[in-house]
C-alpha positions, 0 to 999 in steps of 0.5 A, spaced: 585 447 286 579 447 280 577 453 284 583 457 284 584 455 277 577 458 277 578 464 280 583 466 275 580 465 269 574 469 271 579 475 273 583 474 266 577 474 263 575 481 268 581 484 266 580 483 258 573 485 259 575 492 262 582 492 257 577 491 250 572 496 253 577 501 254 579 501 247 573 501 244 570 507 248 577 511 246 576 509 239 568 512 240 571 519 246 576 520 240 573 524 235 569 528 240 575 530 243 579 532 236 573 536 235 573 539 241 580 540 240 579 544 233 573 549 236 579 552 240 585 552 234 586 557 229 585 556 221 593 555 221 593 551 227 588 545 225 592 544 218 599 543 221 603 537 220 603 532 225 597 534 228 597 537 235 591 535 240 594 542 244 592 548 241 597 552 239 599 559 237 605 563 235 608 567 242 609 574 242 611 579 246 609 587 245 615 591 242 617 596 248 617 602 243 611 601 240 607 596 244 605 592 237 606 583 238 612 581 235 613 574 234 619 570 237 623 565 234 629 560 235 635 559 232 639 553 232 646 557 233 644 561 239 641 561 246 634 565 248 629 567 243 629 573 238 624 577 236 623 580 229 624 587 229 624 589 221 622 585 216 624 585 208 631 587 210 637 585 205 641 581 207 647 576 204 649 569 205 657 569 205 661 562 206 668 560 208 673 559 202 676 553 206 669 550 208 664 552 204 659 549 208 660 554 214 655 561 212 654 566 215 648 572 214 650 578 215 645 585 213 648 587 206 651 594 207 655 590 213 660 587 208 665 591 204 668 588 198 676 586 198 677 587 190 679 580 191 677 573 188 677 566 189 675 560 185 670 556 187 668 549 184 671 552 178 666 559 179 670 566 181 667 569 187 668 576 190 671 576 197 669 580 201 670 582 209 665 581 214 665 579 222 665 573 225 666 571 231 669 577 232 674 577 227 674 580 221 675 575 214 675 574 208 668 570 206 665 569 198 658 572 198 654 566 196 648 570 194 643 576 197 636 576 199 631 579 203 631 577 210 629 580 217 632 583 222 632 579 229 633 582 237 634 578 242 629 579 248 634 577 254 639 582 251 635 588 247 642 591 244 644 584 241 641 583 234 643 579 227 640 579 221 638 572 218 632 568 214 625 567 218 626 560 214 633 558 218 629 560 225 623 556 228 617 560 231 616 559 239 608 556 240 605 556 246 598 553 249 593 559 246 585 556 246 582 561 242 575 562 245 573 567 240 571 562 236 564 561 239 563 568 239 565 569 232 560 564 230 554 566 235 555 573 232 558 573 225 555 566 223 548 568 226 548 562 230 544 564 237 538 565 232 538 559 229 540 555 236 534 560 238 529 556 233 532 549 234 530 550 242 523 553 241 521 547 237 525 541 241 522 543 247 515 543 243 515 537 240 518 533 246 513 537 251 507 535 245 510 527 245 510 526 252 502 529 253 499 525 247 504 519 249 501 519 256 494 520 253 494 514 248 499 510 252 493 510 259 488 509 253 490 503 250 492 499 256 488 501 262 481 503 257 477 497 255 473 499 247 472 495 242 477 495 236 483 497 242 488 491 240 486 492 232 487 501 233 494 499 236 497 494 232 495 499 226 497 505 229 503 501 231 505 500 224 505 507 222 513 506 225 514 501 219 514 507 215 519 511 212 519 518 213 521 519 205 514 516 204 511 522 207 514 528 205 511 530 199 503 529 202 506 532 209 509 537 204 502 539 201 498 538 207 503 544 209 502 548 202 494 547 204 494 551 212 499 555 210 506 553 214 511 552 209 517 556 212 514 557 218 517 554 225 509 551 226 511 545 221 515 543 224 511 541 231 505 540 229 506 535 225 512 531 230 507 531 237 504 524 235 509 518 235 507 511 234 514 509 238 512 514 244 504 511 245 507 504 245 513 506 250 508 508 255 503 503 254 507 497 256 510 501 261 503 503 264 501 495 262 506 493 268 503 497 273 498 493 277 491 494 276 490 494 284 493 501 284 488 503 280 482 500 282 484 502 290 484 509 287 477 508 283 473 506 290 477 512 293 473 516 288 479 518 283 477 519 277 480 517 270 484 524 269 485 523 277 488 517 276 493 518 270 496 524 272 497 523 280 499 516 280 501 513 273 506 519 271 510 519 277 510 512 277 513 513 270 518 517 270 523 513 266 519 511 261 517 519 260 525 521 261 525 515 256 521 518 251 524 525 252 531 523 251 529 519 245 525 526 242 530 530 244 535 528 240 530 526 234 527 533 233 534 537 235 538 533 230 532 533 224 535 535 217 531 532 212 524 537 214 527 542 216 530 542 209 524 540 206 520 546 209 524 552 211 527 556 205 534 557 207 534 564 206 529 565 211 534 566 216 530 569 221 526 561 222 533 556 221 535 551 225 541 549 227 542 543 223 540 548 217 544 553 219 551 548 221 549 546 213 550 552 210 556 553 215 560 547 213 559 550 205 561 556 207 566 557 213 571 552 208 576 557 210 574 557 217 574 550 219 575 552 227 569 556 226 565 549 224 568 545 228 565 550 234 559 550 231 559 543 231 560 542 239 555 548 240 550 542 236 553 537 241 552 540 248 544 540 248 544 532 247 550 530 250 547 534 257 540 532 256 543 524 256 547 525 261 541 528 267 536 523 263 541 517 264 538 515 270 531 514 269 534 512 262 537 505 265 532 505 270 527 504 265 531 499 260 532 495 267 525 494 269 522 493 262 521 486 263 519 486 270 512 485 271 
């Protein structure tokens, strides 16, 4: 009996488990998927009250005269869809002397005037004579305004006059994809995006090679001060980069980098964090492979790139993920270094900035300028989450 009893609370405490974190990934997946959404939608669409997830767009259909788009409506007293033919017509409103509540909309020049006059709620109105139904009445005229002309698309020859505010536009699903053109090509954004790789796939390729380099130094090479270099090169981590920027920045006034791509590699392809990734990954490996390849005749070099690297595919894919995401995303410097009217040495987050500021109008444009920012990462995880989850998993493991 207690082992059934056991049985169903360890699946009741499953079932919670797999319940909380499903809400908790919908919470962290939504705003991503809002985002994506907006890249797709037009200015008007994104500031439409309720929100829609669904991008949507105005139907139309192209006018068998001229070929133009006409925009459709429905109206809550007639079946199909109306297109409007004419707009900035005259029209009047006229009601029904017995039931004032019941209107019609009618061209101007449709009606003709009786002569006659009804009281209305203590006012004389004019009567005048006007279809409805079929059948010819006498309606007081309400008031006169400027209205459209609407065509019925099932039946071209049946039209009526009314007001676009009594009358509901069709929508239909219409993603519009010339959003990321527009911004590749009016924002200048393949430039920037262009820099932003150049320099990642730098600094990323500078980490790892001198990671691996300082890495083997510190755990396999035997000098004296090893452990006291490490644990100062190691504090580097500790601190912050706002320290650094201004005698950062002057060295680069000094060799000449500012506004230039170079400042921000050269002084990224040294990380404390990345050493020390692969000095306790290289730790862990046993010191018998090495000294079996040292009796074979394997030199150092030998032995670092034919052995120790492969084995640490996922402490380099690691480091490489972690890299990549630092030096894609890096603000501060980039902001720091590069004039921003230097359009021809922006990256990406310089360029989304002056984005943000300036497409206001615009914002689907923003918003696809941002999903253009998340693809690299959000890619590069992906293919680097094996090794990624290799590495935490046997990071302990001696």
């Amino acid at each position: 009996m207690s082992v059934v009893r056991k049985g169903a609370r360890a699946t009741t405490v499953k079932v919670l488990s797999y319940v909380v974190l499903s809400l908790v990934a919908v919470v962290i997946v939504f705003p991503f998927v809002v985002a994506f959404s907006n890249s797709f939608k037009r200015a008007d669409d994104i500031q439409r009250y309720p929100p829609s997830l669904v991008p949507r767009g105005p139907a139309t259909r192209e006018d068998p005269a001229t070929g133009a788009q006409q925009d459709l409506y429905r109206f809550p007293d007639a079946e199909g869809e109306w297109a409007v033919v004419e707009n900035g017509v005259s029209v009047s409103i006229l009601a029904d002397p017995d039931d004032p509540a019941r209107t019609v909309t009618v061209l101007a020049d449709a009606v003709e005037a009786t002569g006659e006059k009804v009281v209305i709620d203590g006012e004389e109105k004019s009567l005048y004579l006007v279809e409805v139904d079929g059948q010819t009445v006498e309606w007081f005229r309400v008031r006169s305004t400027t209205g459209g002309l609407f065509e019925s698309t099932d039946d071209p020859s049946v039209r009526r006059a009314a007001l676009v505010l009594d009358a509901t536009k069709v929508e239909e699903f219409a993603p519009r994809f010339a959003n990321y053109g527009d911004v590749f090509n009016g924002k200048q954004l393949s430039r920037s995006l262009t820099n932003t790789a150049f320099v990642t796939i730098l600094v990323v390729a500078g980490q790892v090679f001198t990671s691996i380099l300082g890495g083997y130094a510190f755990a396999r090479l035997r000098f004296k001060g090893r452990n006291a270099l490490f644990l100062v090169y190691l504090g580097s981590v500790m601190i912050p980069f706002v320290v650094l920027i201004i005698p950062l920045y002057q060295f680069m006034v000094k060799l000449g980098w500012v506004d230039n791509l170079v400042a921000l590699i050269v002084p990224f392809i040294f990380t404390a964090y990345g050493t020390f990734l692969m000095r306790q990954f290289f730790i862990n490996i046993p010191e018998e492979i090495e000294e079996a390849a040292l009796l074979d005749g394997a030199s150092r070099w030998t032995i670092l790139w034919r052995i120790f690297v492969p084995l640490a595919r996922p402490a380099i894919a690691t480091l490489c993920t972690f890299g990549f995401l630092y030096a894609w995303n890096s603000f501060v410097w980039p902001l720091v270094i590069i004039n921003s009217g230097n359009k021809e040495n922006l990256v990406l987050s310089l360029a989304l900035s002056t984005l943000g500021g300036r497409g206001a109008d615009s914002p689907s444009l923003v918003f696809a300028g941002v999903m253009i920012a998340m693809s690299a990462p959000v890619l590069v995880f992906l293919l680097a989450q094996r090794y990624f989850v290799e590495n935490q998993a046997t990071s302990g493991m001696k």
